[in-house]
Short mmCIF file of the C-alpha atoms (twelve columns), coordinates in Angstrom:
data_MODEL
# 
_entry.id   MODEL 
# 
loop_
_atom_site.group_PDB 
_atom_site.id 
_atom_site.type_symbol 
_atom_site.label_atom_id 
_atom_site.label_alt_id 
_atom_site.label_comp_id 
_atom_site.label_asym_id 
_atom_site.label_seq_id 
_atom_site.Cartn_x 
_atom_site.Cartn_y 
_atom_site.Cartn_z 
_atom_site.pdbx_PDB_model_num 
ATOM 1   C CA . UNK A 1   15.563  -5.684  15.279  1 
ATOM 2   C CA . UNK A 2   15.720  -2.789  18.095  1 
ATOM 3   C CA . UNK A 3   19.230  -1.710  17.219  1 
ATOM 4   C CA . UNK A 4   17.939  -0.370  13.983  1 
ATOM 5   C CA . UNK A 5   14.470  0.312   14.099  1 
ATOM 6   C CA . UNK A 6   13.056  3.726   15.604  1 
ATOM 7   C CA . UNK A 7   10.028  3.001   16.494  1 
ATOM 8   C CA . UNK A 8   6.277   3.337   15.248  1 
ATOM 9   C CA . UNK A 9   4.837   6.573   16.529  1 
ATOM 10  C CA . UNK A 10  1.528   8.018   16.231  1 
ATOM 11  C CA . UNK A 11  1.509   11.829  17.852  1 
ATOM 12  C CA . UNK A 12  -0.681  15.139  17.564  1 
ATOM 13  C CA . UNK A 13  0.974   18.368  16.644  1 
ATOM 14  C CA . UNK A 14  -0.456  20.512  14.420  1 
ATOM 15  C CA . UNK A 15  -3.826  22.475  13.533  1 
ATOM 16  C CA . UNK A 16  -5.443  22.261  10.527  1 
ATOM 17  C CA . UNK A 17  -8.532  23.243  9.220   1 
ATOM 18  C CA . UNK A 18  -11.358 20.662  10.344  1 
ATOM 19  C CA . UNK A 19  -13.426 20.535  6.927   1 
ATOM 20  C CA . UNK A 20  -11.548 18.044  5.114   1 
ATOM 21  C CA . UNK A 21  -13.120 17.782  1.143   1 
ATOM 22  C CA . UNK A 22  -15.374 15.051  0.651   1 
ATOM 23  C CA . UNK A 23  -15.396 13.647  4.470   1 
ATOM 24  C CA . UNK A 24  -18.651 14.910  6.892   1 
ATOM 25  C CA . UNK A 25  -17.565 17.614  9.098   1 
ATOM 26  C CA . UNK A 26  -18.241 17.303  13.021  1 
ATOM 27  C CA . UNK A 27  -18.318 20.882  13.944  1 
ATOM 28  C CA . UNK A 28  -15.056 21.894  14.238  1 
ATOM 29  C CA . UNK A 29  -13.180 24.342  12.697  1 
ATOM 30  C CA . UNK A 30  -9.841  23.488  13.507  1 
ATOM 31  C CA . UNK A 31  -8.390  20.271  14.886  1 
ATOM 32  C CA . UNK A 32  -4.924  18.344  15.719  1 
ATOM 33  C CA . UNK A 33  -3.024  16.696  13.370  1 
ATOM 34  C CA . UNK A 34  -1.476  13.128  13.572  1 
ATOM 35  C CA . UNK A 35  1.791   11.405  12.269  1 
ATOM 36  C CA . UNK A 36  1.993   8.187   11.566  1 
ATOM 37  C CA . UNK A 37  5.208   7.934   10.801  1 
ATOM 38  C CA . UNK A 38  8.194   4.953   11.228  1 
ATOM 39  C CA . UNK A 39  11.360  5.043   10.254  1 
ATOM 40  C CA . UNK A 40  13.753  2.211   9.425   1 
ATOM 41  C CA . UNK A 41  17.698  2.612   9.991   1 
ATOM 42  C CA . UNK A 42  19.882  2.213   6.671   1 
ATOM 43  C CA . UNK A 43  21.548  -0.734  7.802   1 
ATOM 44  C CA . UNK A 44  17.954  -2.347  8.892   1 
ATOM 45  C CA . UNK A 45  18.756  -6.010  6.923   1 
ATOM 46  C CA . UNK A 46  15.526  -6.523  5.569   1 
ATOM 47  C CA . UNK A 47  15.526  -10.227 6.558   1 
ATOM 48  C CA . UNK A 48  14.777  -8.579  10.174  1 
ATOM 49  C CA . UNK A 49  11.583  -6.583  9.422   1 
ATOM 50  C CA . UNK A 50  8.240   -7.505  8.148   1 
ATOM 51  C CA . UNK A 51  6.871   -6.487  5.038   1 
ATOM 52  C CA . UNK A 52  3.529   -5.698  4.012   1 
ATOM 53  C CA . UNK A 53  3.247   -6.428  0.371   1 
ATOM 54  C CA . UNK A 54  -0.449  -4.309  -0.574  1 
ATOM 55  C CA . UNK A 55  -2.362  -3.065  -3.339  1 
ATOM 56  C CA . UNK A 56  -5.679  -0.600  -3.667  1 
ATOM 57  C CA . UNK A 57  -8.311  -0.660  -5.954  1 
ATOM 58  C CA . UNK A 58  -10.329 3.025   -6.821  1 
ATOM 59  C CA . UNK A 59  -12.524 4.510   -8.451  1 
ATOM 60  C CA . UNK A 60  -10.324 6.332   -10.826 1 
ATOM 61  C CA . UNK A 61  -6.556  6.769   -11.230 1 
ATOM 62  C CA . UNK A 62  -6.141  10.421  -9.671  1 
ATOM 63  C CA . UNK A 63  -5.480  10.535  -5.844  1 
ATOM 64  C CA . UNK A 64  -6.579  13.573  -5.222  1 
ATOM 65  C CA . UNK A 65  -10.261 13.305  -7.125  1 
ATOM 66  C CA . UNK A 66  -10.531 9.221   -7.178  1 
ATOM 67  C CA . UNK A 67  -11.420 6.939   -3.969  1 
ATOM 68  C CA . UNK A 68  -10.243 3.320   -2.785  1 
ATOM 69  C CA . UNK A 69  -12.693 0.915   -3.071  1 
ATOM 70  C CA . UNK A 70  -10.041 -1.927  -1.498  1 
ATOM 71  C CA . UNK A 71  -7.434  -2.617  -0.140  1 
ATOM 72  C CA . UNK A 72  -5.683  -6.070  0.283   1 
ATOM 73  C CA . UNK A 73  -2.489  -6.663  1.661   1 
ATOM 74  C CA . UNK A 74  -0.288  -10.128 2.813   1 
ATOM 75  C CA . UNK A 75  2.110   -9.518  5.849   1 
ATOM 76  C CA . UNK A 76  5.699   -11.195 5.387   1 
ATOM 77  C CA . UNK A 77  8.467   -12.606 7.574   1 
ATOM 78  C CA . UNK A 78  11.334  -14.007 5.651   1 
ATOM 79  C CA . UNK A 79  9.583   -15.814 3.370   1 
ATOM 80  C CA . UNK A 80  6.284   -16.791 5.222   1 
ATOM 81  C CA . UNK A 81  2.785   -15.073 4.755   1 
ATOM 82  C CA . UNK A 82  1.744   -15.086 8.895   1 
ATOM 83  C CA . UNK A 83  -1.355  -12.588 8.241   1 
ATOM 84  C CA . UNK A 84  -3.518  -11.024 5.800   1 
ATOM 85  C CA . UNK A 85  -5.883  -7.557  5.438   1 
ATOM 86  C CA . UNK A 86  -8.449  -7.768  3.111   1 
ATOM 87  C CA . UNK A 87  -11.451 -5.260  3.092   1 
ATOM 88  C CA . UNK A 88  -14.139 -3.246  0.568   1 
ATOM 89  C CA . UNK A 89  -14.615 0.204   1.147   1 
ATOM 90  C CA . UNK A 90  -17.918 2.225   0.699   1 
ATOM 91  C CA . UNK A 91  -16.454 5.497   -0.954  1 
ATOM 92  C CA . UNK A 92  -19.883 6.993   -0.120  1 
ATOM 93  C CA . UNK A 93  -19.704 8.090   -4.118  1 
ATOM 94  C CA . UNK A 94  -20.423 6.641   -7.467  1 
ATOM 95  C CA . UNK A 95  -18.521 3.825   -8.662  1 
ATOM 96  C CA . UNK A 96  -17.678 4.892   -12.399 1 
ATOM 97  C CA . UNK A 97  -18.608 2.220   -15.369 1 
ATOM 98  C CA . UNK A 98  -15.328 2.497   -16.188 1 
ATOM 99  C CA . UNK A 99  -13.772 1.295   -12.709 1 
ATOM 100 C CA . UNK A 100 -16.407 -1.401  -12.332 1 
ATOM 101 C CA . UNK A 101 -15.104 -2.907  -15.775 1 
ATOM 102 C CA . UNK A 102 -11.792 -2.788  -15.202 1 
ATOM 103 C CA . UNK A 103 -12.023 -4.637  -10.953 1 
ATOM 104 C CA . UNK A 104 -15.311 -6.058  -11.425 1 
ATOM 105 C CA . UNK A 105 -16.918 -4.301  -7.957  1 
ATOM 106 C CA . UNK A 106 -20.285 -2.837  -8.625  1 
ATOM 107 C CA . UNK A 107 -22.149 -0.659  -6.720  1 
ATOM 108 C CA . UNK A 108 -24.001 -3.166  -5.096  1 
ATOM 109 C CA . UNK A 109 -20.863 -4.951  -3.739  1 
ATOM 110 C CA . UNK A 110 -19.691 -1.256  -1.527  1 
ATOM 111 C CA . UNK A 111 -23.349 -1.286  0.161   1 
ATOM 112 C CA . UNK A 112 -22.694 -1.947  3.920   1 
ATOM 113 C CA . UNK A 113 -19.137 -2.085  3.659   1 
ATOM 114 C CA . UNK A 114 -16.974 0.115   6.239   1 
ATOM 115 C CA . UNK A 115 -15.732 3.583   5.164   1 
ATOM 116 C CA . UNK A 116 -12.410 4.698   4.514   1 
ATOM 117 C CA . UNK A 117 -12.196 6.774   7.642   1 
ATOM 118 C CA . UNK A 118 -13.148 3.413   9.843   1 
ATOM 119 C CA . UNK A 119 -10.414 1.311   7.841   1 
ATOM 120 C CA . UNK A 120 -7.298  3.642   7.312   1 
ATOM 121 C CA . UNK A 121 -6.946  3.454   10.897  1 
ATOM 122 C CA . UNK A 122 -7.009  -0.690  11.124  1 
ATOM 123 C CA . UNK A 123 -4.642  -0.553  8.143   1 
ATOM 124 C CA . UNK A 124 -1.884  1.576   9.979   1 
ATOM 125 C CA . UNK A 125 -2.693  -0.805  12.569  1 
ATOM 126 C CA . UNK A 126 -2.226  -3.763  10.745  1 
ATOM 127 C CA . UNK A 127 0.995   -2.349  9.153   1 
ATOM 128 C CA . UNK A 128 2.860   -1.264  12.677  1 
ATOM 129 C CA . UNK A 129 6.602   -1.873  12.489  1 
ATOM 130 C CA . UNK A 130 6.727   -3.151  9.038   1 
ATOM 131 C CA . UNK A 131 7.973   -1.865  5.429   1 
ATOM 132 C CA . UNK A 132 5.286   -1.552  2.983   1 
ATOM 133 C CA . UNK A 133 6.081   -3.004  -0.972  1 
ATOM 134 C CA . UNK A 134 3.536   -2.353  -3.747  1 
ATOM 135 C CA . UNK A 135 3.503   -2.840  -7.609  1 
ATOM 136 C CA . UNK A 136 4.133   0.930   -8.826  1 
ATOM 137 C CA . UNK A 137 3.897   1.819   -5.354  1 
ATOM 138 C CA . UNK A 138 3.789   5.365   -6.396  1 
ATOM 139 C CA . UNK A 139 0.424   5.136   -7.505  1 
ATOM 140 C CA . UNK A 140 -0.528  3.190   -4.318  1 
ATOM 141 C CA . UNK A 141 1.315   4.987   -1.629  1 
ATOM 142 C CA . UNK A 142 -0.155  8.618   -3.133  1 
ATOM 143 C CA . UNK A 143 -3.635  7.289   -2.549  1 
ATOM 144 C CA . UNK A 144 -2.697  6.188   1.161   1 
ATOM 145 C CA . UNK A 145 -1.274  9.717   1.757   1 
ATOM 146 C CA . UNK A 146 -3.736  11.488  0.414   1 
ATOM 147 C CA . UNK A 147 -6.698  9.593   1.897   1 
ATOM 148 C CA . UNK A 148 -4.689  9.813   5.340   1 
ATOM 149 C CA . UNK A 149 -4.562  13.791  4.783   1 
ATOM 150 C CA . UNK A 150 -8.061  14.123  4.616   1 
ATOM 151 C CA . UNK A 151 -8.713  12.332  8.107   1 
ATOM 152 C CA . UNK A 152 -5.962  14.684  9.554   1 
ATOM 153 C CA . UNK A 153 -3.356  12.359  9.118   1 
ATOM 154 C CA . UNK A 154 0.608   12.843  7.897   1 
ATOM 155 C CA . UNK A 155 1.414   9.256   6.566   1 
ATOM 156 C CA . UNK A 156 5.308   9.139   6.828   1 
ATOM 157 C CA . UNK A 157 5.866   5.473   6.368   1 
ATOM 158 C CA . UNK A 158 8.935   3.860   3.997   1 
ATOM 159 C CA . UNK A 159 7.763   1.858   0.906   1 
ATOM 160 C CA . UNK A 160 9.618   -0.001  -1.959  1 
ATOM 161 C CA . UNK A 161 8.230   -0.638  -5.145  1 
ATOM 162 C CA . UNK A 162 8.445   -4.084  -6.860  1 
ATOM 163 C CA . UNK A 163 8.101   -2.330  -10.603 1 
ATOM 164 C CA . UNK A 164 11.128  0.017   -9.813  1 
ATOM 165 C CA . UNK A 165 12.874  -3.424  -8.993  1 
ATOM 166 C CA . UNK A 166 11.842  -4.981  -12.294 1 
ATOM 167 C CA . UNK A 167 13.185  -1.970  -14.280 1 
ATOM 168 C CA . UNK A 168 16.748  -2.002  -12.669 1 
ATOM 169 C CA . UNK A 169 17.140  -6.071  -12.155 1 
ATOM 170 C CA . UNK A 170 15.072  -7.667  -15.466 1 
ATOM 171 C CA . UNK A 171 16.530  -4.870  -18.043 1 
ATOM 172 C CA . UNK A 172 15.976  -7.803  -20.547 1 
ATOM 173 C CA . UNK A 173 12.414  -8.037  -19.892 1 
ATOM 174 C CA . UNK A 174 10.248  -5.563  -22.425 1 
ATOM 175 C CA . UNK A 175 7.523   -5.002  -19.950 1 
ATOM 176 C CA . UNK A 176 7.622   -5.063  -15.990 1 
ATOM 177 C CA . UNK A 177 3.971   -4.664  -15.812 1 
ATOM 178 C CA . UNK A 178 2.698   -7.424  -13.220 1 
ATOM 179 C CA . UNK A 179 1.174   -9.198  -15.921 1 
ATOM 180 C CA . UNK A 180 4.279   -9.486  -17.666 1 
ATOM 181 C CA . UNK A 181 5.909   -10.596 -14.262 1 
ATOM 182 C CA . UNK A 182 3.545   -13.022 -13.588 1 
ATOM 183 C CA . UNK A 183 4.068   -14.524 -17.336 1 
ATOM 184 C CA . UNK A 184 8.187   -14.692 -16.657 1 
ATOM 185 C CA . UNK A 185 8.036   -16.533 -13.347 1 
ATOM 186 C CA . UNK A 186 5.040   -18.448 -14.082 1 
ATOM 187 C CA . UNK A 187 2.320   -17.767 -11.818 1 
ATOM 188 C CA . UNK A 188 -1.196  -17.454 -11.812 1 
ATOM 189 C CA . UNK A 189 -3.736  -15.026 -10.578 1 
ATOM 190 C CA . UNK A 190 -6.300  -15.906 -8.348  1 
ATOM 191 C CA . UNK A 191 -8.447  -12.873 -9.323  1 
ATOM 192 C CA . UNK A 192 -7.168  -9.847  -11.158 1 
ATOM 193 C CA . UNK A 193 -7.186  -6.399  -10.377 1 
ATOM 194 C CA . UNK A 194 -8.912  -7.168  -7.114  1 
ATOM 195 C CA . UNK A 195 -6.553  -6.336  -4.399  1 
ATOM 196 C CA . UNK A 196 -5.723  -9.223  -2.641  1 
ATOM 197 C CA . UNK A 197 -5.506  -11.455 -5.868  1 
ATOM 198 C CA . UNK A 198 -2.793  -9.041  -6.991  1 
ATOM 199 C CA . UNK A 199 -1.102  -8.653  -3.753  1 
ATOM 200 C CA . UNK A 200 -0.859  -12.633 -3.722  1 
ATOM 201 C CA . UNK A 201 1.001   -12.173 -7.153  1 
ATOM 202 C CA . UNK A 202 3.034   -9.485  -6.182  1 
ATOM 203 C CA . UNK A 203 4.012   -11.262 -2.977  1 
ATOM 204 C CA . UNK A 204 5.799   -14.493 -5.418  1 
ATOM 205 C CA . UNK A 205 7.270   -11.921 -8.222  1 
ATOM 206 C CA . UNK A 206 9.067   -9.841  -4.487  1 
ATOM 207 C CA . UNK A 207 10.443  -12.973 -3.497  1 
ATOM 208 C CA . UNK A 208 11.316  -14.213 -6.900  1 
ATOM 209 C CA . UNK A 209 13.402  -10.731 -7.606  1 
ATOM 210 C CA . UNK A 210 15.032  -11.143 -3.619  1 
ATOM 211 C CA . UNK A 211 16.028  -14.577 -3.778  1 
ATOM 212 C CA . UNK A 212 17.379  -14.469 -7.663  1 
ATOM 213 C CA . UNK A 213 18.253  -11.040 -9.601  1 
ATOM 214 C CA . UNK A 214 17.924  -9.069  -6.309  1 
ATOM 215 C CA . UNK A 215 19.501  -11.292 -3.968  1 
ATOM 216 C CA . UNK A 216 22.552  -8.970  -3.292  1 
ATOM 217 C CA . UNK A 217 19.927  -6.155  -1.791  1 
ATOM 218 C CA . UNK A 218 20.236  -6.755  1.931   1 
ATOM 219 C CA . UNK A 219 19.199  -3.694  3.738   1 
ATOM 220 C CA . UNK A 220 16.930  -0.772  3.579   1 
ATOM 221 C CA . UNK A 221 19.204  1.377   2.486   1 
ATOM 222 C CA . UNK A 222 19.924  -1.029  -0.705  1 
ATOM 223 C CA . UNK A 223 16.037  -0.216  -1.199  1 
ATOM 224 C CA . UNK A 224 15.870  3.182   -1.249  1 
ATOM 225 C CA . UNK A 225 16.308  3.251   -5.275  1 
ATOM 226 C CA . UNK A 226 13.497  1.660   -5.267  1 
ATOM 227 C CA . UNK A 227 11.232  3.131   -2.542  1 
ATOM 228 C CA . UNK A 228 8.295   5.506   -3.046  1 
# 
């Protein structure tokens, strides 16, 4: 895996302004900004590298007002799940009627839990040396990036997106929500629209599309039409 992989790095570089929006501020008025960053080589085969197939839930659908609530994800090698992340968030905020419909979490079910600024950093953990895949990743990654702003973080980290995948290999297919997905290749959800209950769906429609339609994609650069 070393020939192609540069690896995981985590370094201070920049000053920013301390009072991120939202986030308690600790007195300072300027502080150091990280990168998380990692950065796989275009002829990375993906059969080499982990994958961490996640998904959020929030409180709304716009990054840069809304707030994750969850986040689940299932680590991959080849073919095998070998770990799982799987936490609530307190967003220290309302959770809307119309978010609590839609994932089922009330208010009552955030009390307690760890914040976002305790878990982002267990996440990038958890993720170390691995290429993330989300459904409509776009939506997901821009939450992760944002989120990771406001904590003084620069999240550089390569993604692929298994609805970008649908588009291009199931053309015949009307939809390519994950619904729709999970109806073609027959599968169930444990719980939808909580994260982890999605992610486990996700996880069998990403190996479905790599080992059938998308079986000639070998390498990371195949993915990048399909990254976010």
């Amino acid at each position: 895996m070393s020939d192609y992989l540069l690896p995981y790095s985590m370094f201070q570089d920049v000053l920013f302004p301390g009072k991120a929006r939202g986030l308690p501020e600790d007195g300072q008025e300027l502080s150091l900004r990280r990168i998380v960053s990692f950065s796989p080589h275009a002829r990375l085969e993906l059969a080499r590298v982990p994958l961490v197939v996640f998904d959020l839930e929030t409180t709304g659908l716009d990054h840069r007002q809304d707030w994750i609530v969850e986040i689940g994800a299932q680590k991959l090698v080849g073919d095998q799940v070998v770990d799982e992340f799987d936490t609530m968030i307190d967003p220290e905020r309302d959770m809307p009627e119309s978010a609590q419909k839609v994932t089922g979490i009330t208010p009552d079910m955030l009390v307690g839990k760890p914040k976002i600024r305790e878990v982002l950093p267990e996440f990038f953990q958890f993720i170390e040396g691995c290429i993330l895949v989300a459904h409509n990743a776009n939506f997901d990654m821009g939450f992760i990036r944002h989120h990771a702003g406001l904590l003084g973080v620069e999240f550089q980290w390569p993604a692929f997106c298994t609805l970008k995948m649908a588009r291009e290999l199931l053309p015949d297919l009307k939809r390519k929500n994950l619904d729709t997905l999970a109806e073609h290749y027959g599968l169930t959800f444990e719980s939808r629209h909580r994260s982890i209950g999605d992610v486990k769906v996700t996880v069998s429609v990403l190996q479905e599309l790599m080992n059938h339609e998308g079986a000639h994609l070998k390498t990371w650069k195949d993915m990048e039409p399909f990254s976010s």
